[in-house]
N, C-alpha and C positions, 0 to 999 in steps of 0.2 A: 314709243314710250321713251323718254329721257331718260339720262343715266341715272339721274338722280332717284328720279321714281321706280326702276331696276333695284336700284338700292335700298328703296325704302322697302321693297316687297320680299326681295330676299330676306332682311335681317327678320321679317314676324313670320318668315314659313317656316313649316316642321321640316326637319330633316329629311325626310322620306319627299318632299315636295324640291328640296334642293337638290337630292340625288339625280332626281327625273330630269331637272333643267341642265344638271351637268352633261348629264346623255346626251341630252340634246343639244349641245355646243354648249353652252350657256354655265363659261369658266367663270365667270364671277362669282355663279352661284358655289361652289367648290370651295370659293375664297374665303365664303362664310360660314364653311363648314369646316374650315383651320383654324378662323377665329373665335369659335363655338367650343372648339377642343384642345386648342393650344393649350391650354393651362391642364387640362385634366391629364392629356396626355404624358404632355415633360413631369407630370407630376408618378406618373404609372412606371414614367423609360428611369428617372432619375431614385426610385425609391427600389429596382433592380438594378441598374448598373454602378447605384452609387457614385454618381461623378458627372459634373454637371456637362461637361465638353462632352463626355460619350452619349448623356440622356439629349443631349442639343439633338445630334447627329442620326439618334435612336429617330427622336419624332419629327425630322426631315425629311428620311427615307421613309420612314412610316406611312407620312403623308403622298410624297411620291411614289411610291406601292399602290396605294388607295387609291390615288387618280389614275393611276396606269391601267390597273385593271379594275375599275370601278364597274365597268359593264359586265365581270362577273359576276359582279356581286346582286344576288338573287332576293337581297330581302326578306330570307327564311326570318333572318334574324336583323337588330335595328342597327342602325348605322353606325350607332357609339360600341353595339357588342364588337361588330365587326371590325371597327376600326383598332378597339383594345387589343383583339386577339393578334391584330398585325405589330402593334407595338410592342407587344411580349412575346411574341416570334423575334422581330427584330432586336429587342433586349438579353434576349438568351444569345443569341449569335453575336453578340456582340460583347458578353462574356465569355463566349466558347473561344473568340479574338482575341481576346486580353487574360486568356487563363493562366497565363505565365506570369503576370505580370503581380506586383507587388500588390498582397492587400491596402486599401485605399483608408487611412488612419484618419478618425475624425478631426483631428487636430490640424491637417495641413491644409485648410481650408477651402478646400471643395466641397467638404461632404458635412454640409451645414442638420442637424436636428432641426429645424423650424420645419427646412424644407420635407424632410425624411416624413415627418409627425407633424399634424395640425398641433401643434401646441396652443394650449390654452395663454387667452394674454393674463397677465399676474394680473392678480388682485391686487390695486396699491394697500387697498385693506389687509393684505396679509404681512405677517411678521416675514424681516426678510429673510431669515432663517427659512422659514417656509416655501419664498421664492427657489430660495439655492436648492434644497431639497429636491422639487420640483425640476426646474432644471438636471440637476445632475441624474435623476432618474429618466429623464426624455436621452441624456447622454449614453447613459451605460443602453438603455431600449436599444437606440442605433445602433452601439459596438455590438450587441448580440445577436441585432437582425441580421449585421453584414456576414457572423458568422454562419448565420441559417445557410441550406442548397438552395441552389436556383430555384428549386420543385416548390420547397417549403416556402420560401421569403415571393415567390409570386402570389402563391394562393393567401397569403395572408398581406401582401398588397392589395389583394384584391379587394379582401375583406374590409380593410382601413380605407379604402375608398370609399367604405359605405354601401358596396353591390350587395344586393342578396345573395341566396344563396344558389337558388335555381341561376339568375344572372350567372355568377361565378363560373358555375359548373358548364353554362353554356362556351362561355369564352376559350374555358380550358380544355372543353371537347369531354366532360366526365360528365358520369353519372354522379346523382346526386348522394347517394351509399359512400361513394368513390371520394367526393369531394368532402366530406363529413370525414370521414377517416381522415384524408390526407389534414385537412383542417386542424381536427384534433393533435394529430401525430408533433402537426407544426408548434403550437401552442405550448404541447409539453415540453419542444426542444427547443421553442425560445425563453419558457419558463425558469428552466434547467441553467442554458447559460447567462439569463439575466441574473441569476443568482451568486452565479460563479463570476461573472465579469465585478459583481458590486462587492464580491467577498474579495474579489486579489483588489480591488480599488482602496476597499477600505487597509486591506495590510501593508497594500505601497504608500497610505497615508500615514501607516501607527508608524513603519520607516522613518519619515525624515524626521 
């Protein structure tokens, strides 16, 4: 079989069909299962670590984790849960590294909101008033997620990925009772400081 046609058979198999080729030598297939998750991943390391050079770093190692020990990997559960769980292992560690280190300020331009949050693209139909609004509420969202714990601001990464909630629970090794509380708990204490971030915004505005 030519490379090419390797190629073509890789990109329409399921994951569970690329794992098995990896096992058995067959590193290209691997290659498109970096390409399959690249985006979701930096999207996972970058919305915890808050900073795009550590979310890079997060899901390199990530992925070389994954291929390292890929023949543990028993397929209780699918290849995307699996792989999530190693990139939020490796995102906490790599906070527990930089704990010292200065909170990361949306303004110095690393730690973009687009990236943070799917933002909605504006409606040119909307008054721009309406735009800024909008905006400025995706803003202060990200200053209050960065203030959430690791604990809180993952599981509710998780959620803005769109995972269920059984997913969720599996990745983070909880019960689903377990993850429903934690959920909850998060919600009301990003509620709390999104409220608090937009009240001292608007007073350092009535300021100048």
């Amino acid at each position: 079989m030519t490379s090419k046609k390797v190629t073509a058979v890789f990109r329409e198999d399921p994951d569970s069909a690329l794992v098995a080729a990896t096992k058995n030598g067959e590193n290209q297939a691997f290659e498109f299962l970096v390409k399959r998750y690249e985006a979701r991943t930096f999207s996972v390391a970058f919305r915890i670590t808050r900073n795009r050079e550590d979310a890079q770093d997060v899901v390199q190692q990530s992925f070389h984790n994954a291929f390292a020990h890929l023949d543990s990997f028993q397929e209780k559960s699918s290849f995307s849960t699996w792989l999530t769980r190693i990139v939020i292992n490796e995102g906490l560690m790599c906070l527990r590294r930089n704990r010292s280190r200065k909170e990361i300020s949306l303004d110095d331009g690393k730690s973009e909101p687009e990236e943070l949050f799917a933002a909605e693209i504006p409606d040119r139909a909307k008054d721009p008033a309406e735009i800024y609004e909008q905006r400025e509420n995706e803003r202060i969202l990200c200053e209050a997620m960065n203030q959430l714990s690791a604990e809180f601001r993952t599981v509710v990464c998780l959620r803005l990925e769109e995972r269920t909630v059984s997913e969720t629970a599996e990745i983070l090794g909880l019960g689903i009772g377990t993850l429903k509380a934690r959920l909850f708990r998060a919600r009301q204490k990003l509620r709390v400081l999104f409220t608090r971030t937009r009240e001292f915004r608007g007073d350092r505005g009535c300021e100048r």
